[in-house]
TORKOL-4160 file (C-alpha; in steps of 0.2 Angstrom, whole numbers, padded with zeros to 4 digits, m for minus):
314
<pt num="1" X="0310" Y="0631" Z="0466"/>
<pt num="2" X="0320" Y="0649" Z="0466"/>
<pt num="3" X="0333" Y="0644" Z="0451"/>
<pt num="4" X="0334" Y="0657" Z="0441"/>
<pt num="5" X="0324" Y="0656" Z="0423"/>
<pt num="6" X="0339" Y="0647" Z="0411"/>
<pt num="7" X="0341" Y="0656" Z="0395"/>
<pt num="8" X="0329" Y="0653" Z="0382"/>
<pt num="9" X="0316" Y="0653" Z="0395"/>
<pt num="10" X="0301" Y="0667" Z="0395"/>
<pt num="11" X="0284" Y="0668" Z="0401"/>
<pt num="12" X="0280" Y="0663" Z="0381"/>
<pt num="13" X="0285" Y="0648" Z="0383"/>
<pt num="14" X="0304" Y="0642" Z="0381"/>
<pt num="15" X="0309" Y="0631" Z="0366"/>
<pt num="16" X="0312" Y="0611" Z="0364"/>
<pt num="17" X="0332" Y="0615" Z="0367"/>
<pt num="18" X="0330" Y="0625" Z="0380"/>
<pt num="19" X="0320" Y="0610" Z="0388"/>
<pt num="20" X="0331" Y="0598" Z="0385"/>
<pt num="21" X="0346" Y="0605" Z="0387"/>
<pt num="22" X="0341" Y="0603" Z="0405"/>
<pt num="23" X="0345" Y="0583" Z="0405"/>
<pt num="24" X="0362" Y="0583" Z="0407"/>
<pt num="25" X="0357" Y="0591" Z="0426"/>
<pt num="26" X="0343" Y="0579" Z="0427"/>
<pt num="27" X="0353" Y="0564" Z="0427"/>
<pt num="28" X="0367" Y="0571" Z="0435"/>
<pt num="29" X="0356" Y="0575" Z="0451"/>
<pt num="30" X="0345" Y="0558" Z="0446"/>
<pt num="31" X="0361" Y="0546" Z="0449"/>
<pt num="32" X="0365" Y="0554" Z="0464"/>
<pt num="33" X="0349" Y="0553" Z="0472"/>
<pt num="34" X="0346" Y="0535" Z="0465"/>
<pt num="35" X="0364" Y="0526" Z="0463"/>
<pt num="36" X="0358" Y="0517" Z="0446"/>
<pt num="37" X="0359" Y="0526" Z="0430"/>
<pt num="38" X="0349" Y="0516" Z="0421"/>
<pt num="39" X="0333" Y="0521" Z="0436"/>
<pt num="40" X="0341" Y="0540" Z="0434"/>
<pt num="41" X="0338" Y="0538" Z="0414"/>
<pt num="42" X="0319" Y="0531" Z="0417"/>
<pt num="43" X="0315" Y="0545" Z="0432"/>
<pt num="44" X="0320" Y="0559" Z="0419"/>
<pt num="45" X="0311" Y="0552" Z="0405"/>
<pt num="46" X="0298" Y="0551" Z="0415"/>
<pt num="47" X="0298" Y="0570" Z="0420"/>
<pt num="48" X="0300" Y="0575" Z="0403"/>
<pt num="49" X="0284" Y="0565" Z="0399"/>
<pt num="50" X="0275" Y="0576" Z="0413"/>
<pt num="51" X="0281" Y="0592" Z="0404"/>
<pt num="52" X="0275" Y="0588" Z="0389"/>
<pt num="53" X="0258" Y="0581" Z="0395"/>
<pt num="54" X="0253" Y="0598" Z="0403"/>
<pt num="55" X="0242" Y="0608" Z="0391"/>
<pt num="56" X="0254" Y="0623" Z="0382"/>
<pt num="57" X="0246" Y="0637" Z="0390"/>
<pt num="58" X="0252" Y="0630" Z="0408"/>
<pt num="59" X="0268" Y="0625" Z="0400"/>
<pt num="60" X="0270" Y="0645" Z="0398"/>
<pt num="61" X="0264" Y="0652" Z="0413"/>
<pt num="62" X="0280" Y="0641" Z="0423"/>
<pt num="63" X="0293" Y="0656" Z="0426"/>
<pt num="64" X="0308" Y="0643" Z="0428"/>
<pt num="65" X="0305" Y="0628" Z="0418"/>
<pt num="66" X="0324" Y="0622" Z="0426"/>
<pt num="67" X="0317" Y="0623" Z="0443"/>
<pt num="68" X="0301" Y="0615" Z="0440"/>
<pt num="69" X="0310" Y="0600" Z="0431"/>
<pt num="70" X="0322" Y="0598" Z="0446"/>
<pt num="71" X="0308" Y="0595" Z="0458"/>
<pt num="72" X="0298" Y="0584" Z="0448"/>
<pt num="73" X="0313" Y="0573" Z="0446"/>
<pt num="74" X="0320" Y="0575" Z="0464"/>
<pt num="75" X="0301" Y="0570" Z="0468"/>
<pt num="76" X="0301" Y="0552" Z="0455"/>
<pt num="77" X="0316" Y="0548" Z="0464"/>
<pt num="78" X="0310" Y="0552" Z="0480"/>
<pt num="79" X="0297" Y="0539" Z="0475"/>
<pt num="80" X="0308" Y="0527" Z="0468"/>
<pt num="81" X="0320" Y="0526" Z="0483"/>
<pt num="82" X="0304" Y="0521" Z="0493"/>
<pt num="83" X="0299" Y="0507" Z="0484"/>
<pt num="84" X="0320" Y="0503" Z="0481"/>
<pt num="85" X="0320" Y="0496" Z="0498"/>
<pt num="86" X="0306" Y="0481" Z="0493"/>
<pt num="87" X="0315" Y="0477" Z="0480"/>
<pt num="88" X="0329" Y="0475" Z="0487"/>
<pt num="89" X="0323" Y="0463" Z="0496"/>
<pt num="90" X="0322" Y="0451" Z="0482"/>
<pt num="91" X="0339" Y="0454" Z="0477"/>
<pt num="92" X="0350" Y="0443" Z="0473"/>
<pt num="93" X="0363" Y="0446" Z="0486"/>
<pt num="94" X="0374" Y="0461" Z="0489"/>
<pt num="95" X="0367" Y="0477" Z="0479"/>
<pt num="96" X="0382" Y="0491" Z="0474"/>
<pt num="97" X="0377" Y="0506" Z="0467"/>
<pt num="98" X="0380" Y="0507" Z="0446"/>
<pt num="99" X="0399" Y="0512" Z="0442"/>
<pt num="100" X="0399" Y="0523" Z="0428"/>
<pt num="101" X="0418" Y="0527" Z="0418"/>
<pt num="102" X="0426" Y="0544" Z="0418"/>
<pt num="103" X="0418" Y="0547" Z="0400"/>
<pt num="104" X="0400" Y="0549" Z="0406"/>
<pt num="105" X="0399" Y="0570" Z="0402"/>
<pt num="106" X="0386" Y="0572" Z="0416"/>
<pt num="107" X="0398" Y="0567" Z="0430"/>
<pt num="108" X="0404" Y="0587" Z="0434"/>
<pt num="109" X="0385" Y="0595" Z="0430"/>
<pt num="110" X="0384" Y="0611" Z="0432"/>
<pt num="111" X="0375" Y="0617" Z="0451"/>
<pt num="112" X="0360" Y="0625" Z="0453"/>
<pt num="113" X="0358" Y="0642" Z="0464"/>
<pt num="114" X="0358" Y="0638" Z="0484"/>
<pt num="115" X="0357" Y="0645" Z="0499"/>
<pt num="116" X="0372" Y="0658" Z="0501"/>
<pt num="117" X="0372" Y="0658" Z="0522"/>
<pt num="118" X="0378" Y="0640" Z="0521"/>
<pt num="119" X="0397" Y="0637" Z="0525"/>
<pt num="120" X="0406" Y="0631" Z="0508"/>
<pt num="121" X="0416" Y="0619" Z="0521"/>
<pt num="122" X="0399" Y="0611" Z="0523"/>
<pt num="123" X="0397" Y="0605" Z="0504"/>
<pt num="124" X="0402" Y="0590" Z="0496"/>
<pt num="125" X="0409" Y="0593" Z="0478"/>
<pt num="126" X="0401" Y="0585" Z="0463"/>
<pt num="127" X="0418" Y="0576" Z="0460"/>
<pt num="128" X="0416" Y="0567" Z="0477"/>
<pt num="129" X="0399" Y="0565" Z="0475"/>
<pt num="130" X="0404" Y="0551" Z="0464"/>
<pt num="131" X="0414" Y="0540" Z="0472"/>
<pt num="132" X="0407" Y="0523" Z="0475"/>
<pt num="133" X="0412" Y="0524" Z="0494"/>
<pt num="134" X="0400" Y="0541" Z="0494"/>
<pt num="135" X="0387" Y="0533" Z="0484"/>
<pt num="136" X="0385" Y="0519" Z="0496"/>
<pt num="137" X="0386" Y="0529" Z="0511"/>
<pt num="138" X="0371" Y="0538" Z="0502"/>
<pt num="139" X="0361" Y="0520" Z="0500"/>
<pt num="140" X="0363" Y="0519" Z="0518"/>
<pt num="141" X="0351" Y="0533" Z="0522"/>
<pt num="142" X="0332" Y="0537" Z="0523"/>
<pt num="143" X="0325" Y="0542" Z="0504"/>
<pt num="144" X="0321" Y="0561" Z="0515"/>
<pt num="145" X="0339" Y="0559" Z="0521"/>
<pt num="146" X="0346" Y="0557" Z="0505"/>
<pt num="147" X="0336" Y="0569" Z="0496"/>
<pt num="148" X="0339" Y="0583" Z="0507"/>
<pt num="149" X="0357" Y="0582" Z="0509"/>
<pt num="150" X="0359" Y="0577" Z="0489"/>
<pt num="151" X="0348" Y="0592" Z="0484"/>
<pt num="152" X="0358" Y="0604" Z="0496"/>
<pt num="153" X="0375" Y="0598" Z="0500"/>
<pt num="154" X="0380" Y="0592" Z="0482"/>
<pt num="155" X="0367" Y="0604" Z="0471"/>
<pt num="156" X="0367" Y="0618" Z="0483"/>
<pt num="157" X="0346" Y="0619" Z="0485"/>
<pt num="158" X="0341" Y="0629" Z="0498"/>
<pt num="159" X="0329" Y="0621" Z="0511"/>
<pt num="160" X="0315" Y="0632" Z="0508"/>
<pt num="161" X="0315" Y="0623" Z="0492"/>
<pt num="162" X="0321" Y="0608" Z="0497"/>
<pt num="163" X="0305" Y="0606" Z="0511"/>
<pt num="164" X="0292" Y="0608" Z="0494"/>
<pt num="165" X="0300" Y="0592" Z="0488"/>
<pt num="166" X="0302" Y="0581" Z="0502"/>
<pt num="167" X="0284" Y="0590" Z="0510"/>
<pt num="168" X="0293" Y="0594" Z="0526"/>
<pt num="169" X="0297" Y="0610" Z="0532"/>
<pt num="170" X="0313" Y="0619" Z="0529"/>
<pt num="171" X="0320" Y="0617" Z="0546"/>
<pt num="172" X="0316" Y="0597" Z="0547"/>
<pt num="173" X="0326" Y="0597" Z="0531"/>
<pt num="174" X="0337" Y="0605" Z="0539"/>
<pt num="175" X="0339" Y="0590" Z="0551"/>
<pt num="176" X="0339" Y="0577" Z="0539"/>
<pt num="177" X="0354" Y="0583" Z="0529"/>
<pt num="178" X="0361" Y="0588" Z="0547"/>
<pt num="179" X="0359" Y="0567" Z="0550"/>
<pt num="180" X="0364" Y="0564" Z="0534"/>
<pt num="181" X="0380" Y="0576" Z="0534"/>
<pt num="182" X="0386" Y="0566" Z="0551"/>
<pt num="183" X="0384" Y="0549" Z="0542"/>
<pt num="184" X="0395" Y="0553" Z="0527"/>
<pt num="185" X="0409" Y="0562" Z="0539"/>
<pt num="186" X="0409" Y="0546" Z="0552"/>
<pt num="187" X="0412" Y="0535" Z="0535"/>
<pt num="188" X="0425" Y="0545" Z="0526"/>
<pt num="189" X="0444" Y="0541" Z="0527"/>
<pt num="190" X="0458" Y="0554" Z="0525"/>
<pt num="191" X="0458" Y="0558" Z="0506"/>
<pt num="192" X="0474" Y="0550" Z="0498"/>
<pt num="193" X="0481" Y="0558" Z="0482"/>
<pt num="194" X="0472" Y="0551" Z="0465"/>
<pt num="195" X="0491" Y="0548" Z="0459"/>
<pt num="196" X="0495" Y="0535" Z="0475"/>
<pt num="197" X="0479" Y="0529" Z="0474"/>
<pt num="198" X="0482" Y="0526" Z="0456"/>
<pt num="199" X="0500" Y="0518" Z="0460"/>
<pt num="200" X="0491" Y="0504" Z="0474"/>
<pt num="201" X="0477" Y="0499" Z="0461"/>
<pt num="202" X="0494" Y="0497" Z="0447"/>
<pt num="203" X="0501" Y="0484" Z="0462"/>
<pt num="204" X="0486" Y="0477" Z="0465"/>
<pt num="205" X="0482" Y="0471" Z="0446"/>
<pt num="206" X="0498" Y="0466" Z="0445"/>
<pt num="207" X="0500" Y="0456" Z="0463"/>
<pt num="208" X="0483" Y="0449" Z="0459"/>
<pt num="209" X="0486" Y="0442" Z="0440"/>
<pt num="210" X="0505" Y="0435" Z="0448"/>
<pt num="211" X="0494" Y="0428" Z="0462"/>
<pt num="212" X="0506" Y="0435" Z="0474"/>
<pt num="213" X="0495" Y="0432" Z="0491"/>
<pt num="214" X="0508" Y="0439" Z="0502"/>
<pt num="215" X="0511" Y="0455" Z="0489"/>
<pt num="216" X="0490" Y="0456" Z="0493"/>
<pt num="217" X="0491" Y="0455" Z="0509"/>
<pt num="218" X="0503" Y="0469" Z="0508"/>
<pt num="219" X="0491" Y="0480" Z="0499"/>
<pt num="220" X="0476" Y="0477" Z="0510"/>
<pt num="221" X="0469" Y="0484" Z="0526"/>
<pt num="222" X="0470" Y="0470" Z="0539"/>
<pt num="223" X="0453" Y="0474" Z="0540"/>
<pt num="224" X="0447" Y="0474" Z="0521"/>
<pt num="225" X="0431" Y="0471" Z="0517"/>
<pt num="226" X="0426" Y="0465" Z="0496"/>
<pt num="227" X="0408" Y="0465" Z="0492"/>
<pt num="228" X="0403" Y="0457" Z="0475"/>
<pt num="229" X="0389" Y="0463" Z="0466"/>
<pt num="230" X="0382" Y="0449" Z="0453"/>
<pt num="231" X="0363" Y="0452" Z="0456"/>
<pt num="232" X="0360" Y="0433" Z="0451"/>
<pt num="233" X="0367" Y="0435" Z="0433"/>
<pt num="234" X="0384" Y="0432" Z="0437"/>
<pt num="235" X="0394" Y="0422" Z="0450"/>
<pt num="236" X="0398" Y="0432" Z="0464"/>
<pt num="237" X="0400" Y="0429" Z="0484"/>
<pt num="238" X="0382" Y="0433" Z="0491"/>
<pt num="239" X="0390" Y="0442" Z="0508"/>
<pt num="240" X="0403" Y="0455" Z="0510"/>
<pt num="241" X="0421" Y="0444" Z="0513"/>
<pt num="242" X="0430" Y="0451" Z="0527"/>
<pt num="243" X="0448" Y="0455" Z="0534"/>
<pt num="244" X="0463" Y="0456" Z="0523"/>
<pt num="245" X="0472" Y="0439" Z="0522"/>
<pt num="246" X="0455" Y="0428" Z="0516"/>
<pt num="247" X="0452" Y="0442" Z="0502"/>
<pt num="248" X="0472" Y="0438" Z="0498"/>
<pt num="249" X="0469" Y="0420" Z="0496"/>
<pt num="250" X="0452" Y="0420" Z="0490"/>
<pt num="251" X="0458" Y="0433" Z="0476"/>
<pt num="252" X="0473" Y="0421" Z="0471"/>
<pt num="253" X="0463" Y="0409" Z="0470"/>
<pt num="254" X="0450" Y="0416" Z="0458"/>
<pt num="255" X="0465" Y="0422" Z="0447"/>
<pt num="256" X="0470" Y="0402" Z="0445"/>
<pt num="257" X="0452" Y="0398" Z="0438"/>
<pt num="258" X="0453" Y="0414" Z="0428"/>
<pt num="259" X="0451" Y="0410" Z="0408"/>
<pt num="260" X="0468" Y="0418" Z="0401"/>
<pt num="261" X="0457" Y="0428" Z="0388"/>
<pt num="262" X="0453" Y="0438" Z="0403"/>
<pt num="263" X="0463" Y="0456" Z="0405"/>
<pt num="264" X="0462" Y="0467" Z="0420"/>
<pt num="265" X="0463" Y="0487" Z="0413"/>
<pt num="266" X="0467" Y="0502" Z="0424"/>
<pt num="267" X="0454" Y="0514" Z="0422"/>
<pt num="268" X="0443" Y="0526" Z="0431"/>
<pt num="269" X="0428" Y="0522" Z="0440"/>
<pt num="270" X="0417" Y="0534" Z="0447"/>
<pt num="271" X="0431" Y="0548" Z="0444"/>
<pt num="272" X="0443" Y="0537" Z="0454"/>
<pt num="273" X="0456" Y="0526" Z="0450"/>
<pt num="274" X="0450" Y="0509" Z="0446"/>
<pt num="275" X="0450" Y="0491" Z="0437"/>
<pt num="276" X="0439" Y="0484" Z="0424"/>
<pt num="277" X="0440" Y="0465" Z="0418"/>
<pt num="278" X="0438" Y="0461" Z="0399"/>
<pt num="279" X="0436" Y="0445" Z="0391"/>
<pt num="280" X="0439" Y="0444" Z="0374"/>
<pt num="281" X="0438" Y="0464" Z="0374"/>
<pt num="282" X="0418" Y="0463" Z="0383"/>
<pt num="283" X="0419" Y="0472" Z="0402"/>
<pt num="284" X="0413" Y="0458" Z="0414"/>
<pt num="285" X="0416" Y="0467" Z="0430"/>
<pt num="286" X="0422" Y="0483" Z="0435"/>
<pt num="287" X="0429" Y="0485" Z="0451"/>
<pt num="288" X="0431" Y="0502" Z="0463"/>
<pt num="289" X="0442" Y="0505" Z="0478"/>
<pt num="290" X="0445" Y="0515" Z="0494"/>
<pt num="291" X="0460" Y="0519" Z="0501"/>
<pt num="292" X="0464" Y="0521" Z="0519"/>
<pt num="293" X="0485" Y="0523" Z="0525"/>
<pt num="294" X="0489" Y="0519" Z="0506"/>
<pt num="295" X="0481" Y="0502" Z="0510"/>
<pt num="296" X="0465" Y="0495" Z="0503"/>
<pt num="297" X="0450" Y="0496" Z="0514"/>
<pt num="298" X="0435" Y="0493" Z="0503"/>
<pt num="299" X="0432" Y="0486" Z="0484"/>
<pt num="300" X="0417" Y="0486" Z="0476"/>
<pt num="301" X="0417" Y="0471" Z="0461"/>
<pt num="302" X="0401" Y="0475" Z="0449"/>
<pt num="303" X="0399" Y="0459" Z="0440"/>
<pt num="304" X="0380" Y="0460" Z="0437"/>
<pt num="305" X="0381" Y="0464" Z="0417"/>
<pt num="306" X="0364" Y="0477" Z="0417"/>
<pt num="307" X="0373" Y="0489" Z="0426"/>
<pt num="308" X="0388" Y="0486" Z="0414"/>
<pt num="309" X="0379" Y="0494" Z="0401"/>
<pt num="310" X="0392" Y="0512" Z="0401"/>
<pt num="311" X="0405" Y="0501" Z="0401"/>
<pt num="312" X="0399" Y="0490" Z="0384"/>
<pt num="313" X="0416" Y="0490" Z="0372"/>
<pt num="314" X="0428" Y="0493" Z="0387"/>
C-alpha cells in the first residue's frame, strides 16, 4: 500500500518497536472491519506471525512495513468475515457486534494516508465509526463492501490500494464503498447531542429500575426495536422485540425478577452514552442506544459474557 514508511523504518530493516507499535492501528482497523475484538485480537496476531515468519532478508527489502501490515490484516479479515457468515448460522440467536467502553486506547487510531481528490463530507470519522448503530449497519454488508468502505471512508486508503486487497480493481472498489456509503446514509438518524443523549439514557435507568411503563413508554420510539444478544450463555429473547409499548412492559417486567444485587451504571459504550448491569460489581450485560427525536429507537443488550471480556471489573 502507498503509506508512507513510519519512523524507525529503513530498507535495513525496522526494529521490534517500530513493528509493534503498529498494533494499536491493527486493531483499531481490525474491530472495524470484524465487529468483535476478541477476532480483531486473533487476525492481528496472526499477521504479526506472518511478519515474523518471513526470512530477514525479505523482512528488509519491504519499504513500508505499515502498509504491508495493514494489508495483510484487512486481507485475514477479509477472510474471516467470509467464513463469519457460516457461523452465524449456528448462532445462538441474535449476534450484536462486541461493545467495547470508552477506555479502550485504540478507539480514536490514528488514519493512514488516503486519497486526497475524495470530498471530506464523504468520510465517516473514527469516532462514529464506533457506534454500535454503525457497526451493525457494517455487519449488514458484503465482506468487499465492508472492506472497501472501512479501508477508505473510516482510514482514508485510496482505491488503488484498496483493489490489491479486496483483488478487484480500483473502480469496482469504487462501487462497493459507493453501495456501502448509501446503506450507512439510508440507516443513519439526525445525530442528537451526546449531552441529551446522555440525559434520555439517565431516564431510562431510572424509569426502568422504578418500573415506571408509562415513563418507558415516554422515552421510547413507538417504533422501537430491542435485540438481546446472549449467544446461548445467557438468557436473552432469541428475536429482535418490536414497537415501544411491549419493550415498556416487557422491560418492567424483567426489572421485577431482577436480583436487587443487580445495579444499572451510566457509562459509555462505544464512545456513546450507555448502560452497563452489575451484579455484585461483575458486568452482566452492557447495553447501547440510538436516539431518533430525543426518543429511543434502538438498544442493543450484550449479555453473552465472551464479549464482556473489556468490560471484566465494571
Amino acid at each position: 500500500m502507498s503509506t508512507p514508511p513510519e519512523s524507525g523504518s529503513s530498507r535495513t530493516g525496522p526494529g521490534p518497536d517500530a513493528i509493534m507499535s503498529e498494533r494499536r492501528q491493527l486493531i483499531s482497523l481490525a474491530y472495524r472491519l470484524l465487529g468483535s475484538l476478541a477476532d480483531a485480537e486473533d487476525a492481528v496476531q496472526e499477521t504479526y506471525a506472518r511478519w515474523y515468519a518471513m526470512p530477514e532478508g525479505q523482512r528488509e527489502d519491504i519499504a513500508s512495513p505499515g502498509a504491508w501490515l495493514t494489508t495483510v490484516a484487512s486481507r485475514i479479515c477479509l477472510d474471516l468475515l467470509g467464513s463469519a457468515r457460516a457461523r452465524r448460522e449456528k448462532y445462538v440467536g441474535e449476534w450484536i457486534p462486541e461493545p467495547v467502553p470508552e477506555s479502550t486506547d485504540w478507539i480514536s487510531g490514528r488514519r493512514s494516508a488516503g486519497d486526497a481528490a475524495v470530498d471530506p463530507a464523504d468520510r465517516i470519522t473514527l469516532d462514529e465509526s464506533i457506534s454500535m448503530a454503525f457497526l451493525v449497519v457494517l455487519d449488514s454488508m458484503t465482506p468487499a463492501e465492508r472492506v472497501a468502505f472501512v479501508l477508505h471512508d473510516v482510514f482514508a486508503y485510496p482505491f488503488a490500494d484498496i483493489a490489491e486487497i479486496v483483488g478487484r480493481t480500483p473502480a469496482a472498489c469504487r462501487q462497493l464503498a459507493s453501495s456501502a456509503r448509501r446503506r450507512v446514509r439510508a440507516s443513519q438518524a439526525p445525530p442528537t447531542p451526546a449531552a441529551r443523549q446522555a440525559g434520555i439514557v439517565r431516564e431510562f435507568s431510572r424509569a426502568w429500575e422504578a418500573k415506571d411503563v408509562d415513563a418507558l413508554i415516554g422515552l421510547l420510539d413507538p417504533d422501537a426495536t430491542l435485540v438481546a444478544d446472549g449467544g446461548g450463555l445467557a438468557l436473552a429473547a432469541l428475536h429482535p422485540i418490536e414497537g415501544g409499548e411491549l419493550i415498556a412492559h416487557l422491560l418492567a417486567d424483567l426489572a421485577d425478577r431482577t436480583p436487587g444485587n443487580v445495579t444499572f451504571v451510566e457509562h459509555v459504550v462505544n464512545g456513546q452514552p450507555g448502560l452497563v448491569a452489575q451484579e455484585d460489581g461483575v458486568t452482566i450485560s452492557v447495553y447501547a442506544f440510538e436516539m431518533v427525536a430525543d426518543r429511543i429507537r434502538h438498544i442493543w443488550a450484550v449479555r453473552n459474557p465472551e464479549k464482556l471480556r473489556p468490560w471484566t471489573g465494571g
